[in-house]
VOBA-1610 file (N, C-alpha, C; in pm, whole numbers, padded with zeros to 5 digits, always signed):
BEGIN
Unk+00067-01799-01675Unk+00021-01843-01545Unk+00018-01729-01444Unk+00126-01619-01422Unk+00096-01523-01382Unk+00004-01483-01371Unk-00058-01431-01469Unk-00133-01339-01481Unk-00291-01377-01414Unk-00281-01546-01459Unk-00412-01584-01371Unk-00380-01585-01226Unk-00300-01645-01170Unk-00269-01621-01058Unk-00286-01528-00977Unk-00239-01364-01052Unk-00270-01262-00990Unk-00426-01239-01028Unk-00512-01264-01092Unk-00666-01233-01092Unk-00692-01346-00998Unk-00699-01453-00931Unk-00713-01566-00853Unk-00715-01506-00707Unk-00613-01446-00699Unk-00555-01393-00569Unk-00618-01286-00559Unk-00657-01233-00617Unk-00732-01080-00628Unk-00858-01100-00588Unk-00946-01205-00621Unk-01088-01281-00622Unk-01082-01329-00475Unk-00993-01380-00415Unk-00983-01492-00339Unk-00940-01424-00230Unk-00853-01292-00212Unk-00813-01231-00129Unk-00956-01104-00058Unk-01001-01078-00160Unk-01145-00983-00157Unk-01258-01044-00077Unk-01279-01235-00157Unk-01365-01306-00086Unk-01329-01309+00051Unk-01201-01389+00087Unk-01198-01374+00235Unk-01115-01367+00294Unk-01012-01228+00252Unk-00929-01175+00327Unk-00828-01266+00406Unk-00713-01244+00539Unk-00673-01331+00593Unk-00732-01361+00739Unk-00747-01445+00775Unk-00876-01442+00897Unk-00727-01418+01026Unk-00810-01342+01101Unk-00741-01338+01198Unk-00700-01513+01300Unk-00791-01563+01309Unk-00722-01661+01364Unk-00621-01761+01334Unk-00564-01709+01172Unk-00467-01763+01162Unk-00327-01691+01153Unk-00389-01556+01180Unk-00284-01502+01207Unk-00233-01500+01346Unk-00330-01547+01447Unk-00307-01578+01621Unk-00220-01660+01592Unk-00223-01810+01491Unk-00194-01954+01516Unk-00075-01894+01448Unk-00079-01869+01287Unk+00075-01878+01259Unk+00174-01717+01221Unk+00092-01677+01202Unk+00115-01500+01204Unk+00099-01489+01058Unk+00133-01344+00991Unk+00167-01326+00873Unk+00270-01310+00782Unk+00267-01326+00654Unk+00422-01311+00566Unk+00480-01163+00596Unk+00379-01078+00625Unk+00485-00956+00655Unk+00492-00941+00799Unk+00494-01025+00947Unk+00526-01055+01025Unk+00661-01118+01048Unk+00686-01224+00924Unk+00751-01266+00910Unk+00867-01198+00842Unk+00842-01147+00730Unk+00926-01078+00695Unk+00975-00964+00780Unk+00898-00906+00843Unk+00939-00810+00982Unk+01017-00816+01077Unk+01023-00980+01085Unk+01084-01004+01196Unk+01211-01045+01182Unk+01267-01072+01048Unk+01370-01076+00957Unk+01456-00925+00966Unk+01393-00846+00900Unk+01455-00735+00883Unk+01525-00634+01010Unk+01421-00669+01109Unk+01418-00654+01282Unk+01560-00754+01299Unk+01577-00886+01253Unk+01712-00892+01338Unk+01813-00867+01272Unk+01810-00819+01102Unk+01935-00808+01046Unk+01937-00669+01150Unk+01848-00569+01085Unk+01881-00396+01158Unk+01913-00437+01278Unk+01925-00544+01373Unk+02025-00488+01505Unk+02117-00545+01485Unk+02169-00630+01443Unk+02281-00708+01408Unk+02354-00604+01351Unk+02300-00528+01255Unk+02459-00452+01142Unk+02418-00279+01172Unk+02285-00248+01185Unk+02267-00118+01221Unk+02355-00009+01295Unk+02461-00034+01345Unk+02533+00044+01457Unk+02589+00160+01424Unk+02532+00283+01543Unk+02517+00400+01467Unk+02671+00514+01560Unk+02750+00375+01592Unk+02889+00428+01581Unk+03003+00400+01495Unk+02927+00365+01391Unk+03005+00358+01226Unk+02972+00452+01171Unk+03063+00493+01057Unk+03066+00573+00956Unk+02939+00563+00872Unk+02911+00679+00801Unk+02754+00680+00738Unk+02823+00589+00615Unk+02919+00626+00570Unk+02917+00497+00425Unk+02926+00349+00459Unk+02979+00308+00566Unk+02977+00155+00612Unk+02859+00120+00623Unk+02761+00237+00738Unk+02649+00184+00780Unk+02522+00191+00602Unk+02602+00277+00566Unk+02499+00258+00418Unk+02548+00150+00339Unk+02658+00110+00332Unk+02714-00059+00263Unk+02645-00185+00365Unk+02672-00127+00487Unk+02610-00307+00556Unk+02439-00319+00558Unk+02367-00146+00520Unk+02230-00194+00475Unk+02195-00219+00308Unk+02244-00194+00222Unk+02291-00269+00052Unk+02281-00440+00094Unk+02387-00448+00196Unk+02402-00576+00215Unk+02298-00668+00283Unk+02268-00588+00348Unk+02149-00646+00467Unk+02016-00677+00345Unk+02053-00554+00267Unk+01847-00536+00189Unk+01912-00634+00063Unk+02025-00712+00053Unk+02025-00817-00048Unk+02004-00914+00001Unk+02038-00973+00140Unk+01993-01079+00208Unk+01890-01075+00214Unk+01785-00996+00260Unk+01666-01010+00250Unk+01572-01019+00170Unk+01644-00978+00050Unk+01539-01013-00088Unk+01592-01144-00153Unk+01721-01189-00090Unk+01720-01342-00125Unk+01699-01466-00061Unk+01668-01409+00086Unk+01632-01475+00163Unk+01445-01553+00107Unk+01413-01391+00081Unk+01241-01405+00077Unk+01229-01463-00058Unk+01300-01418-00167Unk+01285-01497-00268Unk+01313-01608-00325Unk+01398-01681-00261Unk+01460-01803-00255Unk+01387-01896-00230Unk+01265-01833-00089Unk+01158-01914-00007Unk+01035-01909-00103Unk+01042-01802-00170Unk+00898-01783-00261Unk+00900-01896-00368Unk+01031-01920-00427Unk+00980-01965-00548Unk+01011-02128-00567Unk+01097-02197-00406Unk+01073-02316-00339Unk+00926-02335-00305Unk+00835-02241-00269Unk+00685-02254-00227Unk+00634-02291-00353Unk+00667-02214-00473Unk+00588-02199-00560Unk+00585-02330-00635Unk+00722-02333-00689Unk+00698-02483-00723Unk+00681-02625-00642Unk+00651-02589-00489Unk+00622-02745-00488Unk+00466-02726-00492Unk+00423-02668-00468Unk+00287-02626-00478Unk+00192-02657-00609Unk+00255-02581-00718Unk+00231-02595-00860Unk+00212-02763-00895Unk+00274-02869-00813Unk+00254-02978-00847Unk+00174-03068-00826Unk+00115-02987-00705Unk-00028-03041-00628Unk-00165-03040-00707Unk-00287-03114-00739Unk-00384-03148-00787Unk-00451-02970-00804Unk-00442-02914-00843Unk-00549-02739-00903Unk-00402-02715-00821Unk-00311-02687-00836Unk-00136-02629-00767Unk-00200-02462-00747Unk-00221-02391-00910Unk-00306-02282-00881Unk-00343-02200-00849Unk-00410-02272-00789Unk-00531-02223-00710Unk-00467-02230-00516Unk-00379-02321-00532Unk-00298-02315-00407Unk-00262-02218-00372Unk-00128-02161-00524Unk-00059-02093-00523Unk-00136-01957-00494Unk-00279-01952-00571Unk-00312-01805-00581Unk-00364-01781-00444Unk-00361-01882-00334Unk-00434-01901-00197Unk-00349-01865-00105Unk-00257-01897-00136Unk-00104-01844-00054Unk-00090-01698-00110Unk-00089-01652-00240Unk+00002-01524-00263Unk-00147-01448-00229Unk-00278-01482-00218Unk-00361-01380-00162Unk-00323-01296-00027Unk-00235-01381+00045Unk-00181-01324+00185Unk-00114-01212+00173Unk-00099-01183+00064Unk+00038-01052+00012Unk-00014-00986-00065Unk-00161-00940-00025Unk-00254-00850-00088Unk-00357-00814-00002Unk-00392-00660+00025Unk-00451-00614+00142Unk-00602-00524+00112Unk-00666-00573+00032Unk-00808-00535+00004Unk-00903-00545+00096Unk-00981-00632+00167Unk-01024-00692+00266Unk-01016-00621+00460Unk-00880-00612+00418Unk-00830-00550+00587Unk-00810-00422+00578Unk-00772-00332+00389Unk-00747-00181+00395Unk-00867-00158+00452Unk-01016-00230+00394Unk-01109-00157+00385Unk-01196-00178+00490Unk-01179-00245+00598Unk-01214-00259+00691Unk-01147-00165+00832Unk-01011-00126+00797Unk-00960-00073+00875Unk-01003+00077+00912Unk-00964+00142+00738Unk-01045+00256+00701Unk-01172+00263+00757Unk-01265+00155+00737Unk-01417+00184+00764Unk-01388+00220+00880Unk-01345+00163+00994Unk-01330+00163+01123Unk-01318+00283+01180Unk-01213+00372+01116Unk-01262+00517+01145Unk-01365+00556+01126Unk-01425+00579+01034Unk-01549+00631+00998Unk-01633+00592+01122Unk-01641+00477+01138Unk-01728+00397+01274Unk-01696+00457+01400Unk-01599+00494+01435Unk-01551+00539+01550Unk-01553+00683+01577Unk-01563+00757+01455Unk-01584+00912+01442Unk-01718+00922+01487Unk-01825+00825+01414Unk-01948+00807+01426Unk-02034+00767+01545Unk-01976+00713+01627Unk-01982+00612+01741Unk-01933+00689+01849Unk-01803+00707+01853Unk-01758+00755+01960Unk-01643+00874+01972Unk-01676+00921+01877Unk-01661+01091+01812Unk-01484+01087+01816Unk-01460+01256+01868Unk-01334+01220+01750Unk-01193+01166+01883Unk-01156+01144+01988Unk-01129+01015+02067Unk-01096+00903+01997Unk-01204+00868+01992Unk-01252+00712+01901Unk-01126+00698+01774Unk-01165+00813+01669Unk-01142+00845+01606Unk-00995+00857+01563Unk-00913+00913+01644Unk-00808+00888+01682Unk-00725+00832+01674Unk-00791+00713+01790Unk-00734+00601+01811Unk-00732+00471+01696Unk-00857+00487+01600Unk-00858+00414+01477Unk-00751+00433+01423Unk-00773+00591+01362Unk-00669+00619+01239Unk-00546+00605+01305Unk-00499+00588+01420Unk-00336+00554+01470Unk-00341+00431+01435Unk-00406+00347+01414Unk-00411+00223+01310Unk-00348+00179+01199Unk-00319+00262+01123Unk-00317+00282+00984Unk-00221+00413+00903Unk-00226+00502+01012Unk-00103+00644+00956Unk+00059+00637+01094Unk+00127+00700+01041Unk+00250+00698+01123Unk+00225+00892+01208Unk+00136+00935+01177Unk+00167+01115+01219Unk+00038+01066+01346Unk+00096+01178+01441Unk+00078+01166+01579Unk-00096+01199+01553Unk-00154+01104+01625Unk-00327+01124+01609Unk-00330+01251+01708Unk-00246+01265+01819Unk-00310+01366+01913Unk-00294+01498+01851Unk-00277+01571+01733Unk-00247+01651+01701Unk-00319+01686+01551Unk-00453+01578+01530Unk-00526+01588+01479Unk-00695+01623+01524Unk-00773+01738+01431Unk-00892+01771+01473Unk-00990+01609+01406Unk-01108+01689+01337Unk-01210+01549+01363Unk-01154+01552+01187Unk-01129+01658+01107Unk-01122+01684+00951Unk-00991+01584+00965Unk-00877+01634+01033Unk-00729+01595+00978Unk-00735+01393+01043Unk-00802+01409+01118Unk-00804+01197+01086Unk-00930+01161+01020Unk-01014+01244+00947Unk-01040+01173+00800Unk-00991+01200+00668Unk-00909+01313+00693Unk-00821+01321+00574Unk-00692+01223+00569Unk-00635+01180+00711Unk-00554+01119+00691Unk-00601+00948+00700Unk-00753+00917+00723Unk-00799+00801+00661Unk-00806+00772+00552Unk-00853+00900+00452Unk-00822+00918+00334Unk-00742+00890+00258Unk-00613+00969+00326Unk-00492+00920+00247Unk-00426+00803+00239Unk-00430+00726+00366Unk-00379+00606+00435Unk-00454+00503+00309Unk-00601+00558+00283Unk-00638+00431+00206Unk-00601+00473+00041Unk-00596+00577-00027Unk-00532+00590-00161Unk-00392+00547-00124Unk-00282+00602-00049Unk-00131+00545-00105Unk-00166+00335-00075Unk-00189+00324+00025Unk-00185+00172+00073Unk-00293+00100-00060Unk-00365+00148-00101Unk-00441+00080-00218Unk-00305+00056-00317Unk-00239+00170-00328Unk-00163+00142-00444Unk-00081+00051-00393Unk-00003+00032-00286Unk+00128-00036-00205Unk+00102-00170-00204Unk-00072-00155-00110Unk-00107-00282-00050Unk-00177-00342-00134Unk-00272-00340-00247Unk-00340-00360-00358Unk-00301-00371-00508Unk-00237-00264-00542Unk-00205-00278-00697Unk-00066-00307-00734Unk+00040-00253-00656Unk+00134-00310-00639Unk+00161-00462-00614Unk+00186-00522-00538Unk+00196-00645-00518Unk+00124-00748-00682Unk+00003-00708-00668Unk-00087-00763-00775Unk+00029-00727-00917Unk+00057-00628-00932Unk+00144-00642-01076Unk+00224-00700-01065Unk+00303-00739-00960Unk+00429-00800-00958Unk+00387-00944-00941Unk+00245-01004-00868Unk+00244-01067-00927Unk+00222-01119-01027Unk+00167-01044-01113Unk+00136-01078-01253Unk+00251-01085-01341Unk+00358-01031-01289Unk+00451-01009-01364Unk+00556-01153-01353Unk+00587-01209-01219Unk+00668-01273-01166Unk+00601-01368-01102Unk+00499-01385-01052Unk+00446-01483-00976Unk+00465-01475-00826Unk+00421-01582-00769Unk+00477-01508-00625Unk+00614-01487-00574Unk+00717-01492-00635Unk+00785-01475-00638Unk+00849-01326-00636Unk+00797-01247-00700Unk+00795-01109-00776Unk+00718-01033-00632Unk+00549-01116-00602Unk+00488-01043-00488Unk+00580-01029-00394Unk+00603-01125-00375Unk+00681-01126-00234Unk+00831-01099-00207Unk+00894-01026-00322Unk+00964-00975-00344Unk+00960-00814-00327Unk+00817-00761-00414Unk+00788-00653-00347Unk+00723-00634-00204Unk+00691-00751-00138Unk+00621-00701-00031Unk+00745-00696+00067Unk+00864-00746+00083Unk+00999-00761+00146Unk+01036-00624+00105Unk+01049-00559-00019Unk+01078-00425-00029Unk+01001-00342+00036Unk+00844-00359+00061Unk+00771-00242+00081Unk+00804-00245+00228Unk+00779-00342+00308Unk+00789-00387+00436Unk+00931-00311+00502Unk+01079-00330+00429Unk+01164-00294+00470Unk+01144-00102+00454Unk+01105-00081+00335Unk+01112+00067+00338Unk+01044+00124+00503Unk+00891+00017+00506Unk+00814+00104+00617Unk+00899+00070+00728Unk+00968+00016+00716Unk+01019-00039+00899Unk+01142+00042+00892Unk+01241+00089+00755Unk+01406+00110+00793Unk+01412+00209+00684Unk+01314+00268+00587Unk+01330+00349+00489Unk+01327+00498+00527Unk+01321+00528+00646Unk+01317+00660+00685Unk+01423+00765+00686Unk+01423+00890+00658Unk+01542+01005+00671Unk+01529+01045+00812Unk+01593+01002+00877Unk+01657+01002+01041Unk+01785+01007+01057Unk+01816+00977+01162Unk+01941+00956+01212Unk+02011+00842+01230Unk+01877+00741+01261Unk+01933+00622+01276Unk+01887+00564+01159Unk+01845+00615+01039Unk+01813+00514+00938Unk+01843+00526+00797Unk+01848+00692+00802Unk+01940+00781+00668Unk+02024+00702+00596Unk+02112+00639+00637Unk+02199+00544+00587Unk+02174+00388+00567Unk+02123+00330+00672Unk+02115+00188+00636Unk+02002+00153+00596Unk+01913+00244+00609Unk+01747+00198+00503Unk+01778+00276+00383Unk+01863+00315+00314Unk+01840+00372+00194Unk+01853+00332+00084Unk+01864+00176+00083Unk+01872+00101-00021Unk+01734+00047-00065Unk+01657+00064+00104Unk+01539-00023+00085Unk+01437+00073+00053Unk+01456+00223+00092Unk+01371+00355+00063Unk+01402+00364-00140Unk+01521+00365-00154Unk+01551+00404-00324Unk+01453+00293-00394Unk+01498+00137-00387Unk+01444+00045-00453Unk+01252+00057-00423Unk+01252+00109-00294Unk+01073+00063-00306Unk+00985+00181-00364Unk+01081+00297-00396Unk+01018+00422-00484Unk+01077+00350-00608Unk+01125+00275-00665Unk+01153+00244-00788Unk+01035+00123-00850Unk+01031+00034-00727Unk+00912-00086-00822Unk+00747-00020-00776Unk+00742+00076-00697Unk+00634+00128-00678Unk+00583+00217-00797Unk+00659+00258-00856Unk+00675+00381-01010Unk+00500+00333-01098Unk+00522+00211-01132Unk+00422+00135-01236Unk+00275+00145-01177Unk+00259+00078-01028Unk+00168+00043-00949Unk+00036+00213-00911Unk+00179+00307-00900Unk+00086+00421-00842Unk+00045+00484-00947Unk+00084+00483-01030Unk+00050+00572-01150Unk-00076+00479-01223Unk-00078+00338-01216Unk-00196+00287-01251Unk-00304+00294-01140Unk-00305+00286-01044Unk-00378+00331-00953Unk-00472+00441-00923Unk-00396+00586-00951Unk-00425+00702-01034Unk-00526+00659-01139Unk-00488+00607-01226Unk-00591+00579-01373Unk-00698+00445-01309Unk-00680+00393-01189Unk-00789+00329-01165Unk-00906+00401-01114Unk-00849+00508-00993Unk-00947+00591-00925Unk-01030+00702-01013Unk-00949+00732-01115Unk-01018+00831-01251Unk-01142+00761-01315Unk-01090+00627-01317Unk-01214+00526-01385Unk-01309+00508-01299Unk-01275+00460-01153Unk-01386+00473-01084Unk-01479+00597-01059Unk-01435+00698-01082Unk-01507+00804-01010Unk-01588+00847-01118Unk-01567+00793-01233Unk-01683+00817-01369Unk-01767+00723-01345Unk-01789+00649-01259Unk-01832+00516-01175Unk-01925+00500-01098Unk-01876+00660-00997Unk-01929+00611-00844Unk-02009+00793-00845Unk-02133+00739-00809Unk-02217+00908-00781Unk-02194+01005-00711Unk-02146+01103-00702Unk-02098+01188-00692Unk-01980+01231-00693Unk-01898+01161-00727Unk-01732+01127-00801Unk-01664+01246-00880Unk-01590+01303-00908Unk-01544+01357-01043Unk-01442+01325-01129Unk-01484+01259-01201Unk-01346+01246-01283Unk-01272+01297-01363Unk-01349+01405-01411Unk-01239+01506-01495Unk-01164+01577-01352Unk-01190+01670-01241Unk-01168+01682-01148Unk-01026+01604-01087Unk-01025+01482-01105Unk-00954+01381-01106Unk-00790+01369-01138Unk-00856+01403-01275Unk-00788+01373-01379Unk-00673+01515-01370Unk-00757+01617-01353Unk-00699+01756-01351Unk-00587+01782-01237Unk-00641+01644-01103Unk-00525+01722-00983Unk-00407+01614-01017Unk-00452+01529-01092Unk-00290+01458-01079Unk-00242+01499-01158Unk-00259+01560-01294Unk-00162+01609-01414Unk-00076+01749-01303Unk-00150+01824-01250Unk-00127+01934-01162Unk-00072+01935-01097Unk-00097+01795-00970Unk-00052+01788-00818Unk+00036+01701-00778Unk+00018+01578-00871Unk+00053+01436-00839Unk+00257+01445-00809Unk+00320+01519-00902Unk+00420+01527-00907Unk+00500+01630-00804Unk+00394+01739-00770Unk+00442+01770-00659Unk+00458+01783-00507Unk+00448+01637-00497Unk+00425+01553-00318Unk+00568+01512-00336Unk+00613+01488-00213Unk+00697+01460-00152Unk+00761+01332-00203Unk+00652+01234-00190Unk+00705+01118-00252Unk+00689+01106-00377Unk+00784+01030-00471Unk+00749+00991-00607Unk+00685+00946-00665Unk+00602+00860-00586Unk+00537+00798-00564Unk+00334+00809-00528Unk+00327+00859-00392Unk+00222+00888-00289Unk+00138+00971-00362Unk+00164+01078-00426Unk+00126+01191-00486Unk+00014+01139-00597Unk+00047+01038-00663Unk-00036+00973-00789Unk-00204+00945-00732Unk-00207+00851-00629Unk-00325+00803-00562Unk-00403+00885-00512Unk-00304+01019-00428Unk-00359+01070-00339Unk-00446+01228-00402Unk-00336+01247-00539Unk-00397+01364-00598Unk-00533+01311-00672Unk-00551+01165-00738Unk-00648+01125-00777Unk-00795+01146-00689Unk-00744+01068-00571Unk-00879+01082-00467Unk-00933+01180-00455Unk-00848+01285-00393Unk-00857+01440-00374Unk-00925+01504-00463Unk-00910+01511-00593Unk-00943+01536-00726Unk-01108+01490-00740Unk-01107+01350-00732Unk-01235+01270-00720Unk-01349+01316-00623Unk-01305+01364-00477Unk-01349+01336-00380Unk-01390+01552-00354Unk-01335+01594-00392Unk-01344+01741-00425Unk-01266+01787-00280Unk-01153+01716-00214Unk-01079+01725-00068Unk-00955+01808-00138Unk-00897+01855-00019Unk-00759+01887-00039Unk-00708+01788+00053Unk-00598+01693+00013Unk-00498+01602+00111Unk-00356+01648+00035Unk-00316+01512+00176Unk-00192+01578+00180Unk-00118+01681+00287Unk-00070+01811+00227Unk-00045+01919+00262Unk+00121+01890+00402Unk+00058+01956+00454Unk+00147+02000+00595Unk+00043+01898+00718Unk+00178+01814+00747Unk+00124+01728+00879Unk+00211+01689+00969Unk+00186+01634+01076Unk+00345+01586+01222Unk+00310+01456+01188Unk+00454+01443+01185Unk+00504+01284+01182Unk+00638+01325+01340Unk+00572+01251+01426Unk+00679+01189+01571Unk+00737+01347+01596Unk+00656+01438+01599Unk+00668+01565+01675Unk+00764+01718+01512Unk+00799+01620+01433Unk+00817+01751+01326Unk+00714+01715+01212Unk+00691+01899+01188Unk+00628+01926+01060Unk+00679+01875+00964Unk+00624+01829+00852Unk+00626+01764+00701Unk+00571+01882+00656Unk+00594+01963+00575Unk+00604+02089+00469Unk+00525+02033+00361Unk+00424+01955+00328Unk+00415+01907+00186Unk+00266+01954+00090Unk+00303+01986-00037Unk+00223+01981-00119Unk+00078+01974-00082Unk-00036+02059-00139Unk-00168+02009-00158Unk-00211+01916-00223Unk-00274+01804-00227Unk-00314+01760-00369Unk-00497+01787-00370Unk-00479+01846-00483Unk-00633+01886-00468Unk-00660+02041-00461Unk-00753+02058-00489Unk-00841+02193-00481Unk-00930+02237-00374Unk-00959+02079-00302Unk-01082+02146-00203Unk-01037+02165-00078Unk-00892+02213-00079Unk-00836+02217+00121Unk-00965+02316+00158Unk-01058+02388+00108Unk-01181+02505+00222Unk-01258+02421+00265Unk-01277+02307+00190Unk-01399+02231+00291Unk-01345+02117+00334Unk-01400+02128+00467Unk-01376+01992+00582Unk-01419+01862+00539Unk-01323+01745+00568Unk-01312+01668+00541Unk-01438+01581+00631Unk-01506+01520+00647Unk-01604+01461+00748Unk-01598+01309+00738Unk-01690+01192+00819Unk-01686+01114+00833Unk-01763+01019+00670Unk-01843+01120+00663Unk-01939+01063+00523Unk-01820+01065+00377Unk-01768+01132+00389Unk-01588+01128+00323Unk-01539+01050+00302Unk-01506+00945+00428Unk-01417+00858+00406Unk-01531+00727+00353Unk-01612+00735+00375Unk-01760+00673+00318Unk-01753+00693+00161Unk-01741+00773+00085Unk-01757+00796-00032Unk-01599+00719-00085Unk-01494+00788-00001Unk-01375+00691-00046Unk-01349+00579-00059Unk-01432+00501+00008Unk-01434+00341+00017Unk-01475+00337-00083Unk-01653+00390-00079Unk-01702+00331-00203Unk-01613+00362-00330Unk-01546+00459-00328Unk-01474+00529-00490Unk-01378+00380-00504Unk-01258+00323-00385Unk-01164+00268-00426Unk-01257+00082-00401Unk-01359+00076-00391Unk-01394-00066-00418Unk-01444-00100-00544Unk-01488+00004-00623Unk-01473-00049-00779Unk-01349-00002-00823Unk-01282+00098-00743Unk-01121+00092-00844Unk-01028-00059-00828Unk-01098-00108-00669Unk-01049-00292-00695Unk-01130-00396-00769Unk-01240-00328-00772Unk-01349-00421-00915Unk-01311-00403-01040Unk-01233-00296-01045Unk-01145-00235-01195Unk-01024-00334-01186Unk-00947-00354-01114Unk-00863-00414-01087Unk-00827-00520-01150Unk-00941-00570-01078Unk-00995-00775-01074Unk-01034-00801-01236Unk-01092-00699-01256Unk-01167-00714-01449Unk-01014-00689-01535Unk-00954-00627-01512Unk-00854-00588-01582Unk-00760-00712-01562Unk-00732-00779-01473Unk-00647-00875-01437Unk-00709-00996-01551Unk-00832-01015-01485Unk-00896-01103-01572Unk-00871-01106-01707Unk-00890-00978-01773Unk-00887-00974-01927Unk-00794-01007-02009Unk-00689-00940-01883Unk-00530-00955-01945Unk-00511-01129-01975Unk-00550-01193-01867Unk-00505-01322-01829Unk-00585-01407-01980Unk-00719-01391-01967Unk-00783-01472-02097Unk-00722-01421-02216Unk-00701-01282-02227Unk-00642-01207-02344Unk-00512-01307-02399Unk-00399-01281-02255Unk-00251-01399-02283Unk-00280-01587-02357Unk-00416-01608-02279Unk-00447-01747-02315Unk-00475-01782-02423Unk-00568-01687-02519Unk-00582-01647-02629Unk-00493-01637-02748Unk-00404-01555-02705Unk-00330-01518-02775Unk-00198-01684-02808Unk-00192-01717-02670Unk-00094-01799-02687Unk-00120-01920-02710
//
């Protein structure tokens, strides 16, 4: 059942995304989950404790919260499952915890705004979507970092979730989306977070491991795909590059694109006023990144989610088959 579920949700999330007006009326699961994690971190966060307390009461905090969310997931799931096509319910609900639809609209949005109302505009999009200070980007470095924003979040917001649900049901999604959510909100090496997000930073580089590295082998497939693509190119910066980014993670997607896309990303960028030192991925840091760029990237990662959806599918009739 998984496995259809996650091709359901994949179909269903692509068709029509989550509409904003119901996110006015009731908000979203990672709103929700946000707003969770927001009151444990002030409740136990206090950064006139010792770094090992404050790193035990976030262990503690990031177990409440994954039993909080999962406790609720899989009460949803089964009363749901009992309803007339349950399903199709279910796969209607866990589409909410999959971000195809809004990555790629968001992304476009730069492009539109570079285009429209030059690099200002531009800017102000990609502060949308990246955490490093837009004012300290030219017109290249916020489409490289549209770029990137949409390879790691494909894997986070797209392929991730989707395996877990395939794996676990929504239960599993929304299990990782409580992990991913906590990393972005409390997973940071700071001062105030070094310690009590580091349960939620370790675990979400651990279930992320599977997701990015298939992701990688999705964008390789697409770009044998998509016209003017490269996929040996591809193929060459992640064996090369992928491993040496910062994250354990980030590096997989981003050396793929790069590779694909003939860009250099990545590299050296400001995040909240300090330099990040990091890795190239890619070969093409000499040529500028442009707006028609992040144009080709869309198109590269919308059949790596048409790869996705087929692969989900196959698996799922494959299991039915078999069993």
């Amino acid at each position: 059942m998984a496995l259809s579920l996650a091709f359901l949700a994949l179909v269903i999330e692509r068709l029509l995304g989550y509409p904003q007006w119901l996110v006015d009326r009731i908000g979203h699961p990672v709103i929700w989950i946000g707003r969770l994690i927001g009151a444990l971190e002030t409740r136990f966060n206090r950064l006139d404790q010792s770094f090992a307390r404050r790193k035990a009461l976030g262990v503690a905090t990031f177990i409440v919260l994954l039993t909080v969310t999962g406790t609720a997931a899989i009460v949803i799931e089964s009363a749901l499952l009992w309803l007339p096509l349950g399903i199709l319910v279910v796969a209607l609900v866990s589409s909410s915890l999959l971000a195809q639809k809004s990555l790629e609209d968001h992304v476009r949005a730069v492009a539109d705004a570079l285009e429209s109302g030059g690099l200002v505009a531009g800017r102000k999009a990609v502060s949308m979507i990246v955490g490093r200070d837009p004012d300290q980007l030219d017109e290249a470095g916020v489409c490289r970092a549209a770029i990137e924003s949409l390879a790691e979040n494909f894997s986070d917001g797209i392929t991730a979730p989707a395996v877990w649900l395939g794996l676990l049901g929504l239960p599993g999604a929304a299990l990782y989306k409580a992990t991913n959510t906590a990393d972005s909100m409390i997973g940071h090496r700071n001062a105030r977070y070094g310690a009590y997000g580091w349960a939620a930073a370790r675990f979400d580089d651990l279930v992320n491991l599977p997701a990015s590295r298939l992701t990688a082998l999705l964008f390789i497939a697409a770009a044998a795909m998509t016209p003017g693509a490269a996929p040996r190119a591809a193929w060459q910066a992640v064996r090369r590059d992928a491993g040496k980014h910062k994250s354990p993670n980030a590096g997989w997607p981003e050396a793929a694109m790069a590779g694909a896309l003939g860009l250099g990303l990545a590299g050296p960028r400001v995040y909240g006023g300090v330099l990040v030192d990091d890795h190239v991925m890619g070969e093409g840091g000499r040529r500028e990144a442009t707006a028609i760029d992040i144009r080709r990237a869309l198109a590269l990662s919308r059949t790596a989610d048409q790869l996705l959806i087929i692969l989900f599918g196959l698996l799922a009739v494959g299991f039915i088959v078999l069993v």
